[in-house]
VOKOL-917463 format. One record per atom (N, C-alpha, C): x, z, y. Coordinates in steps of 0.1 Angstrom, whole numbers, plus 5000, padded with zeros to 4 digits. Layout:
residues N
XZY;...
end
This chain:
residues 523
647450021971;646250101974;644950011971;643950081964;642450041963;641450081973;640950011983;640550061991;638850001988;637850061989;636250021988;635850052004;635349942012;634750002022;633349962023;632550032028;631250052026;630950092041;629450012041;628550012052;627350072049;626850212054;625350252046;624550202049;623550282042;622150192046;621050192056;621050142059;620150132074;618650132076;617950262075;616950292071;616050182085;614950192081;613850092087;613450132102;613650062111;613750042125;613049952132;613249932146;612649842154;613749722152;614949772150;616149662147;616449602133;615949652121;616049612108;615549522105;614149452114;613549332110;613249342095;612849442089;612649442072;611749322072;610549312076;609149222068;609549102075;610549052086;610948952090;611848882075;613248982077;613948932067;613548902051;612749022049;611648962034;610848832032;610348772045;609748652048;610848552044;611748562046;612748482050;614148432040;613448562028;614348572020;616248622024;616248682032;617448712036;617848912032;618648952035;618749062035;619049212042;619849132056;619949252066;620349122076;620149222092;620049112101;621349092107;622549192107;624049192109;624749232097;626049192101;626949272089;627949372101;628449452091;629349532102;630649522112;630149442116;631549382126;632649462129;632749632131;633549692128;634449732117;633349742107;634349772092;635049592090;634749492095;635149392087;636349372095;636649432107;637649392119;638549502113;638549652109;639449722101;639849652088;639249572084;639949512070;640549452073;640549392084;641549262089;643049372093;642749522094;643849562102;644849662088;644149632076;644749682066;646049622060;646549722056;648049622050;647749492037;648549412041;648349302033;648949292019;648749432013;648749431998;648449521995;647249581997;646549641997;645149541993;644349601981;643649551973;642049581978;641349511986;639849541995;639049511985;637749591981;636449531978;635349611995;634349511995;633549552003;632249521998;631349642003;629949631998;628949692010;628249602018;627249612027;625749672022;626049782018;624849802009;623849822012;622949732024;621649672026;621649522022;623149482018;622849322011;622949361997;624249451991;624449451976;625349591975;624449711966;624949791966;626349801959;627349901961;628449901953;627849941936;628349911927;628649901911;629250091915;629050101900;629950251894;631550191889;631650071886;632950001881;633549981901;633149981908;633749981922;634550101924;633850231922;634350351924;635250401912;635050311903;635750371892;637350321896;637050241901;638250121906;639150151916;638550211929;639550241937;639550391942;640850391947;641750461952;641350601964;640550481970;640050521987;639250481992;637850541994;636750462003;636550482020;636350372025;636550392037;635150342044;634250452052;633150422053;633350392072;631950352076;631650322091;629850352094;630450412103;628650432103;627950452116;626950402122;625950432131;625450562130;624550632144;623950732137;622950722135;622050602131;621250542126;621250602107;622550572107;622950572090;623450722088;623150822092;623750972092;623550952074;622150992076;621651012059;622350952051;622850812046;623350762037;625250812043;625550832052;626450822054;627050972047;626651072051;626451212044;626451202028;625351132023;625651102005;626451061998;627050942007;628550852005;629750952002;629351022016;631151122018;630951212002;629951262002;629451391991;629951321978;629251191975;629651141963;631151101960;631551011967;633451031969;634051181966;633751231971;634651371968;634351431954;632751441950;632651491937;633451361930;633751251931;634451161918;635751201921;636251281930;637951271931;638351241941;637551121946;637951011958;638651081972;639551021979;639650991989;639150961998;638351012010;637950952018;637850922034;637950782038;638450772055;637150732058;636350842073;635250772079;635650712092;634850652097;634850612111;633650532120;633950452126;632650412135;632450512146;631050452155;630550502163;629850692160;629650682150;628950842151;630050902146;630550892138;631451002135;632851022148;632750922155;633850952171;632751042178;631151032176;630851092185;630751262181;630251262169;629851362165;630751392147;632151442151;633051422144;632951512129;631651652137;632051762124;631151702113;630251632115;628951592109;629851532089;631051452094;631851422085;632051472082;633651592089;634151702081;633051792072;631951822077;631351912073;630651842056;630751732053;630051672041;631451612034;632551632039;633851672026;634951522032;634951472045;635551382045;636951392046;637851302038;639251342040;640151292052;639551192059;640451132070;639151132082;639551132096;638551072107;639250992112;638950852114;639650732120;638750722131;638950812141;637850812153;638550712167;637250702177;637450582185;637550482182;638450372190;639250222186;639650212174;639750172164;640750122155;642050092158;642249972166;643249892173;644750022173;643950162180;644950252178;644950392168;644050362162;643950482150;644150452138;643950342134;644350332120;645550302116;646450272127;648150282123;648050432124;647950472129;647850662129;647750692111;646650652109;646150692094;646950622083;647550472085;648350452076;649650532077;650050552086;650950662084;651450772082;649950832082;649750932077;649850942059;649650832055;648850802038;650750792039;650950702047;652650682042;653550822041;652950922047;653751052046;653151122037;652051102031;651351162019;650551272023;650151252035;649151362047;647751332030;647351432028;646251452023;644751452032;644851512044;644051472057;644351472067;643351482082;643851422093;642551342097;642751402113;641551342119;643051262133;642651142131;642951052143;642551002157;642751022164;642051012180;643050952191;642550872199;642950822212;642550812221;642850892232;642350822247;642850702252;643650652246;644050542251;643250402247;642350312256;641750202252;642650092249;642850042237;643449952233;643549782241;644149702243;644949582247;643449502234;642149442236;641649332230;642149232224;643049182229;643849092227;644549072218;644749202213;645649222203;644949232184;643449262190;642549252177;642749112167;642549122156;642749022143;641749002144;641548872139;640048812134;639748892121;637948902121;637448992111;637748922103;637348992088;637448942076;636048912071;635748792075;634048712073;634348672066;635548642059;635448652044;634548722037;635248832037;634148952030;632648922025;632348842032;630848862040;629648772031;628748792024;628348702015;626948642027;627448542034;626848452047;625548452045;624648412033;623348402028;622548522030;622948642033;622448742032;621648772048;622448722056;622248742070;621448702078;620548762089;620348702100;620648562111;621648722116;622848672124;624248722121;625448632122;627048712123;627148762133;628048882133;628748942150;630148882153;630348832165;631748832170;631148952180;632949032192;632649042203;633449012211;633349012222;633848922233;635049082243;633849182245;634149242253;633649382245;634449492251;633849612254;634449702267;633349792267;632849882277;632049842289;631649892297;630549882305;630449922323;630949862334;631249922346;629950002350;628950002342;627650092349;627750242345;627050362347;626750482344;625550522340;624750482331;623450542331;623450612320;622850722326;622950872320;622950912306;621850842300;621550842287;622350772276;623250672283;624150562280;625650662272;625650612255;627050652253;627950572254;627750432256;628750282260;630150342266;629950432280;631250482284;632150582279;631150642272;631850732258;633050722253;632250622246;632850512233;633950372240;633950332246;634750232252;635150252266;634450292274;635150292288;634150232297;634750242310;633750202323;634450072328;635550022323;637049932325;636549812315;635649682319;635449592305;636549562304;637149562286;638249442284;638149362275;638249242278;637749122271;638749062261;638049002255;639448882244;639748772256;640648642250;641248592254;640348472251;639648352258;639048192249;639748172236;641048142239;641548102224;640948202212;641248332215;640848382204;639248392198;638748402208;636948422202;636948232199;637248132203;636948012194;637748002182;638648052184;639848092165;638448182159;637748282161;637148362152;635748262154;635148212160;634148112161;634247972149;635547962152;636047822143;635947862125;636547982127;636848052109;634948042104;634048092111;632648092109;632247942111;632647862117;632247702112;632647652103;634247662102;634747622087;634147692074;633547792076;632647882068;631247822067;630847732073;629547652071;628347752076;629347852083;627547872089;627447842104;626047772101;625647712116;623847772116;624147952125;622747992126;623148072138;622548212136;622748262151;623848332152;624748382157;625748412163;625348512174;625448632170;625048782182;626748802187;626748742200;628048842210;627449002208;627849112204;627349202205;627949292216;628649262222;628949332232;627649382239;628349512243;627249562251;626549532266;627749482271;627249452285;628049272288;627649182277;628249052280;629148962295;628149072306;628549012316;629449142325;629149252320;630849372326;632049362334;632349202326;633549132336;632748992336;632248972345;632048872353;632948732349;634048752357;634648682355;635048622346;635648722335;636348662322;635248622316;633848652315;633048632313;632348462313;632948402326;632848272330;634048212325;635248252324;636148172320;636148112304;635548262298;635248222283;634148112282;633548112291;631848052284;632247922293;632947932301;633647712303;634947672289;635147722286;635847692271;635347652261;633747802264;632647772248;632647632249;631547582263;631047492261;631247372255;632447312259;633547212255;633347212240;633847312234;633847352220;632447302214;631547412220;630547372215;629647222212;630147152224;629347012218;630046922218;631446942217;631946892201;631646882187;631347012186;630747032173;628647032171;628646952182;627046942182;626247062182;626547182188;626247312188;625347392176;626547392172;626547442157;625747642155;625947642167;625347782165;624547842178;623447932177;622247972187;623048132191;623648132202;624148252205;622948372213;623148512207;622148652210;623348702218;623048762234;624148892237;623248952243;623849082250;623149152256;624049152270;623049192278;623649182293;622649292304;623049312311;622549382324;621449292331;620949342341;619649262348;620649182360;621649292363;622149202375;622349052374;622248992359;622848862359;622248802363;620948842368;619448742379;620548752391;621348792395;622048792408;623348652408;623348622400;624548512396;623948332390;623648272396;623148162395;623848062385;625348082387;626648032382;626748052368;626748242366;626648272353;625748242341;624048232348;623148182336;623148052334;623447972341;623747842337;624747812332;625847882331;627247882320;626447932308;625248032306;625548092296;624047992292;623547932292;622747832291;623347732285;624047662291;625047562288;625947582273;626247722274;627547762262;626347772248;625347772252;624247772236;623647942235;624048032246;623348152246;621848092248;620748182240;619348112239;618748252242;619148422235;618448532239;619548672243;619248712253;619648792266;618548932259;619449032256;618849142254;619149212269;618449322270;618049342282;617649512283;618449632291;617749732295;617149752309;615749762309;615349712315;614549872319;614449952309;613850082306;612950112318;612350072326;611350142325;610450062343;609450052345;609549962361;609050082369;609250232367;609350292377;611050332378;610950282397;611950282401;612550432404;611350542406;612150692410;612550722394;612150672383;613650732369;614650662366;614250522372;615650452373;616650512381;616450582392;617450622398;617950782394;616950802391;617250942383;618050972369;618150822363;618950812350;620050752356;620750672370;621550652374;621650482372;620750472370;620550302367;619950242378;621250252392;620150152405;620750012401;621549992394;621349812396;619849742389;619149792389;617849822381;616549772393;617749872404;616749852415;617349782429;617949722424;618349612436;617449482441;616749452434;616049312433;614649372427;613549302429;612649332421;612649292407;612049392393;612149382384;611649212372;610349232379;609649112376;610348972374;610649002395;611248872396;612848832392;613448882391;614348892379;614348852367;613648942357;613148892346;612348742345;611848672357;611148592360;612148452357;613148482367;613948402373;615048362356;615548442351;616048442340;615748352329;614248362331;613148352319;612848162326;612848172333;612448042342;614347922340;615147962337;616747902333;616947882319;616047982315;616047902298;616147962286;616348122291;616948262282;615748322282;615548372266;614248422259;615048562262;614348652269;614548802272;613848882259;615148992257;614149072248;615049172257;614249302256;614249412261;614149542257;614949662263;615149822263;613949892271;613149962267;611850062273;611950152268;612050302279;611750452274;611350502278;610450582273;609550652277;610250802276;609950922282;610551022284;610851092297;611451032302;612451062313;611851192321;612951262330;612351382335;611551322350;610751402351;609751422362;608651242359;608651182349;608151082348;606851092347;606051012356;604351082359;603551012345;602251062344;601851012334;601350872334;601250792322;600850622324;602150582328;603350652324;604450542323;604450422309;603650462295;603350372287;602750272291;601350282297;600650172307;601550052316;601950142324;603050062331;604149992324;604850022317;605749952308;604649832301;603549872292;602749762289;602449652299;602049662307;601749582319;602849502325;603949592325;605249472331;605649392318;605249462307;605849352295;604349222292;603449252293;602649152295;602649052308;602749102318;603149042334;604448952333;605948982325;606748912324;606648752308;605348832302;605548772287;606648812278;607248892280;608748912269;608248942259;608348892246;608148902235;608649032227;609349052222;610249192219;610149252233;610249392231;609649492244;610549652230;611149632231;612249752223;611849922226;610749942224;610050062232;610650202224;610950322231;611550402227;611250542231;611150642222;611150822232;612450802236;613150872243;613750892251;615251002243;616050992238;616951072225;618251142239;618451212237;619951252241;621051242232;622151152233;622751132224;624051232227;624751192216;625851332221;627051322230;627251402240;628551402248;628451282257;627051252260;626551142272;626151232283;626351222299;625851332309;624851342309;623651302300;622551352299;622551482290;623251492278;623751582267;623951682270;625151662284;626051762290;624351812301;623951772307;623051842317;622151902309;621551852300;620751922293;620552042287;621952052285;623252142275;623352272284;623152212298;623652332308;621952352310;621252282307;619952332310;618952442301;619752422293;619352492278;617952412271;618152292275;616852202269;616952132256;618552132251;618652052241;617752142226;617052082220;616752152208;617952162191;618352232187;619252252185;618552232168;618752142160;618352102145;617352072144;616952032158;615951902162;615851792161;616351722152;616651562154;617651592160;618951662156;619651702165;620951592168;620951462161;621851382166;621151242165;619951212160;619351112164;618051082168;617451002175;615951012182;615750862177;614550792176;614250692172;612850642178;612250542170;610450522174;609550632167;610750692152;609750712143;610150902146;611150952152;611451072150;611051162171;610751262167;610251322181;611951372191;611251392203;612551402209;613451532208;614751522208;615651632208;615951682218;615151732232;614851792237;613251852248;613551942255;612351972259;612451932271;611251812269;610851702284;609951752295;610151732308;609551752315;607851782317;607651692311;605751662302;605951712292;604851772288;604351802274;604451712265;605651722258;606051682245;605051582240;603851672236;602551612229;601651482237;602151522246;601851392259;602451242257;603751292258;604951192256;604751132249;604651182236;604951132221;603251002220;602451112222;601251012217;600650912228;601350902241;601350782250;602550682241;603550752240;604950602234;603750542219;603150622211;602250612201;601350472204;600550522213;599550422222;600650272224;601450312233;602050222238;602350122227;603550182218;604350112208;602849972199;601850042197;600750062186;599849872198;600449922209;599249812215;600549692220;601249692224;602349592225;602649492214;602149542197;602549492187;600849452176;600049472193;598549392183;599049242181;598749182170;599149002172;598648972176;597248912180;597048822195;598048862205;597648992215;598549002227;599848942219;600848982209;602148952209;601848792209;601448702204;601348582203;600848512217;600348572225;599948522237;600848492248;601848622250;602548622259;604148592250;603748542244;605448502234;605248332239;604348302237;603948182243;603848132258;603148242262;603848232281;605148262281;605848302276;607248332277;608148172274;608048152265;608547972262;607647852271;606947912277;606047822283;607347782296;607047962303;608047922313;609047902315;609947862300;611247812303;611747682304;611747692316;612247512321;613347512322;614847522322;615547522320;616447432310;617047332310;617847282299;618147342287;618047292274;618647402264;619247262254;620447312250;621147232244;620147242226;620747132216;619847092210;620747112194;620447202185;620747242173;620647092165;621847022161;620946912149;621146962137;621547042133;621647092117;620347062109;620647082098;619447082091;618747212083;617847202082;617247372079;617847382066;617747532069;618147592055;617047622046;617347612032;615747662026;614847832030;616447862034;615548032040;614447972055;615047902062;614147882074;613147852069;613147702059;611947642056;610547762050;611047842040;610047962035;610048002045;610448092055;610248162063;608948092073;609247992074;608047902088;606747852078;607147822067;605747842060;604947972056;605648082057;605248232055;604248252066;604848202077;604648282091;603348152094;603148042088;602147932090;601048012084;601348042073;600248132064;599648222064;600548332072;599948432078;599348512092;599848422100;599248382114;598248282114;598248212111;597948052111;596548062103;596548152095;595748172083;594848282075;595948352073;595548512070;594748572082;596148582090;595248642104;594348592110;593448712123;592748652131;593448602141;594648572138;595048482151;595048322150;594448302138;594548182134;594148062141;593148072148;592747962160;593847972172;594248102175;595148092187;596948042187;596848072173;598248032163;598447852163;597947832161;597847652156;597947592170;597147662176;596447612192;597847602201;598647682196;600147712208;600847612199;601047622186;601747602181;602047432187;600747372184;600847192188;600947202207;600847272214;601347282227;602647282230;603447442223;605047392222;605547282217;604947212206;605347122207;605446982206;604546992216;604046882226;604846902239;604647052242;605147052258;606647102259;607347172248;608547242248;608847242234;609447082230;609647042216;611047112213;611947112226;613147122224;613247312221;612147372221;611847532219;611147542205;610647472200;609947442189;610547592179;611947542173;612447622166;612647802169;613047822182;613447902187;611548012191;610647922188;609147982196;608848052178;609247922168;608548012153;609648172148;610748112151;611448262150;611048362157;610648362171;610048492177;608448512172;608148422166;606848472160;606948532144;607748472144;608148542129;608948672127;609548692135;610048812143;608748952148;607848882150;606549022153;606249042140;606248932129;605749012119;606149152111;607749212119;608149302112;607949452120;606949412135;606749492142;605249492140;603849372137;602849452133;602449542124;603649522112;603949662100;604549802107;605349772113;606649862118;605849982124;604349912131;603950012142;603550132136;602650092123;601750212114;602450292108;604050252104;604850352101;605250472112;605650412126;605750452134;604650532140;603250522141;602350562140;602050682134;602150672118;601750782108;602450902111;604250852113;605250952110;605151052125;604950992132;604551082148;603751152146;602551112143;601351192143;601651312131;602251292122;602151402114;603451502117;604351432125;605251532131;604551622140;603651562149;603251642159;602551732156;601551712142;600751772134;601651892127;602451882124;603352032122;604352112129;604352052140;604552142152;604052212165;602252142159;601152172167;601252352173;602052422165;602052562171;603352662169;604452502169;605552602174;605952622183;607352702184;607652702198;608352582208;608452492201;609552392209;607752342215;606952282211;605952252219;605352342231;605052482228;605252552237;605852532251;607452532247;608652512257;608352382263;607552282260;607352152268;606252202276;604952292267;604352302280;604252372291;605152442291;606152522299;606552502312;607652422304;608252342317;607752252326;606552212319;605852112328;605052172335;604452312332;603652362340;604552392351;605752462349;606452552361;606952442372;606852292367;607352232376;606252122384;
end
């Protein structure tokens, strides 16, 4: 068998980092950690090409070539993902989808001509689907309730992977998530039950990427890094060891919950293990929608000091903010502004508020008759309006997130409090000796030139710059990436900007606006 798997393309986001990675000379900021973990689960004579086509589109000699294309997709990637299936079928092709959206929202595929669904886990679906091919099943959608044994996953095929292209690599450690928040499809998709790998195995998949010569960032992408606690610490007293052996060959990104301000033990393991940035939902510092989305570990401790305490051990926070929520008073943009200035967090991940599908927000809504139905009807973003009818006038919503998004990403403010942010980290941080790559080197001269120079931040640029590193040499590196990092959000905003306003501009007198101001009145 000829199998092509393909990753679509991942149109421009708060997560894309485009004018980052163009600085930088690179090409996309992940690769698909799921399609590359199904190659590893393919039979071993069976003939793989792979094409990440935000690094290097597939050829027409690709398709001419094989057998079977097997795609994976976010619902980020609907659009390209939809063209992919369409074009396969008009050539003849075969084709197996999978990933996160198509488990969520299954007909989206069938409906654009797909021949297999390899939905949920892999671990237990795609022996389903080879089986199926082995019986000469022409289609077939595969499904399991059953959460698969981690342990038993293969190391990805980073092979595949043309290293130069990237940001950062993915490994993961863990999935699913013991929390409930409403909006959240994590329990969906994986479970409420974290199950973790084993040490041995995440340093066997850590080791394959050293023997691979890359020594850069390394994203745990798990969703909730710290879910199990525990296994959580047993893995990260293993990293360590490893790690400065090898003189810490790599800058680890995960994401984690707030509660980890409650564990003293854990951020100093994950300090120690070479974790440097802690994504963070943090959504919103009023405490009556945190409890109304079901997110009280949110509200156990104060927010600030939390993020304070975190940020004070040595981990650069970047963060989840939404705006939306039901009964949410007005000047919740304000307030999100203010606690992201008050804490310094640099990245502030600002968002409307999306219902995603078959999350108990979906389902309430669903019963509320609020979902808008071919409204953005399976994805919400910075740049698209919301898929349902919010408590506040719509029009309200939208052009505070507008304001909000638009002032968080002026460059002074971002440069000021990115700087209080590395200021206050006192905390130990282990010490990268590698040597730059030429993509860094352009990259930190781009960002000298254009802060430093172009912009009017140019006096306040230089001015931090010889402070970090004077006062926080051992941050030096880690202070110019997050600055070079805003550059793809002072672009990012005007897009985000434009596209709002002219949406709201042609819905200025339908009925879904209406319906917002409706509801807000009656309530």
């Amino acid at each position: 068998m000829r199998a092509l798997l393909l990753w679509p393309i991942m149109p421009n986001s708060f997560w894309s980092y485009q004018e980052t990675l163009d600085l930088a000379g690179l090409r996309s900021t992940n690769p698909p950690l799921g399609l590359i973990t199904v190659a590893a689960m393919l039979p071993s004579d069976w003939e793989i090409r792979f094409s990440d086509r935000n690094v290097r589109l597939e050829t027409d000699a690709d398709w001419a070539w094989c057998d079977l294309v097997i795609i994976s997709a976010m619902i980020i990637q609907q659009q390209d993902l939809g063209e992919l299936i369409k074009k396969a079928v008009a050539l003849g092709k075969k084709v197996a989808v999978g990933g996160p959206f198509p488990t969520s929202v299954p007909e989206f595929a069938l409906e654009a001509g797909a021949n297999y669904l390899i939905l949920d886990e892999g671990e237990c679906t795609v022996p389903m689907f080879l089986e199926a091919l082995e019986r000469g099943e022409e289609r077939g959608v595969f499904r399991s309730s059953e959460k698969p044994d981690v342990t038993q996953t293969p190391i990805p095929r980073f092979d595949l992977l043309d290293l130069n292209a990237y940001y950062a690599i993915t490994v993961q450690f863990s999935r699913g998530c013991p929390f409930q928040c409403e909006f959240c499809d994590i329990i969906n998709l994986f479970g409420r039950k974290p199950r973790t790998k084993t040490p041995e195995q995440m340093l066997a998949e850590l080791e394959v990427l050293y023997q691979m010569g890359w020594h850069r960032y390394v994203f745990l992408v798990d969703d909730n890094f710290i879910g199990n606690k525990r296994n959580a610490k047993v893995f990260l007293r293993a990293l360590i060891p490893w790690m400065e052996e090898r003189k810490y060959p790599f800058t680890f990104i995960t994401e984690a919950s707030l509660n980890l301000a409650e564990d003293d033990e854990l951020i100093d393991l994950m300090v120690k293990a070479g974790i440097t940035i802690v994504f963070m939902g943090i959504e919103t510092p009023d405490v009556e929608s945190l409890v109304g989305i079901n997110k009280e570990q949110n509200t156990r401790q104060s927010l600030q000091e939390s993020c304070d305490k975190i940020t004070r051990a040595g981990l650069q926070i970047m963060s989840g903010f939404i705006i939306g929520f039901d009964n949410e008073r007005a000047g919740a943009g304000t307030r999100i502004q203010d606690f992201v200035e008050e804490t310094g967090i640099p990245q502030a991940h600002l968002s409307l508020l999306g219902a995603l599908p078959n999350t108990a927000m979906w389902t309430r809504l669903q019963k509320e008759g609020r979902l808008l139905e071919g409204f953005t009807k399976y994805f919400t973003s910075q740049k698209s309006l919301m898929n349902f009818v919010p408590t506040r006038p719509m029009a309200e919503v939208v052009n505070e997130f507008i304001t909000t998004f638009w002032n968080l990403y002026e460059p002074l403010p971002y440069l000021k409090r990115t700087f209080r942010h590395f200021i206050m980290m006192e905390g130990w941080r282990p010490q990268n000796k590698r040597q730059f790559t030429w993509q860094e080197v352009r990259f930190f001269f781009a960002i000298c030139w254009r802060q430093g120079v172009v912009r009017s931040t140019r006096w306040r640029f230089w001015w931090q710059l010889v402070a970090i590193a004077l006062q926080k040499p051992h941050l030096f590196y880690d202070y110019l990436i997050a600055l070079g990092v805003g550059e793809h959000f002072f672009n990012f905003r005007h897009e985000v900007k434009a596209q709002l306003e002219a949406q709201l501009e042609d819905l200025q007198h339908q009925p879904v606006l209406e319906a917002s101001y409706q509801l807000s009145s009656a309530r």
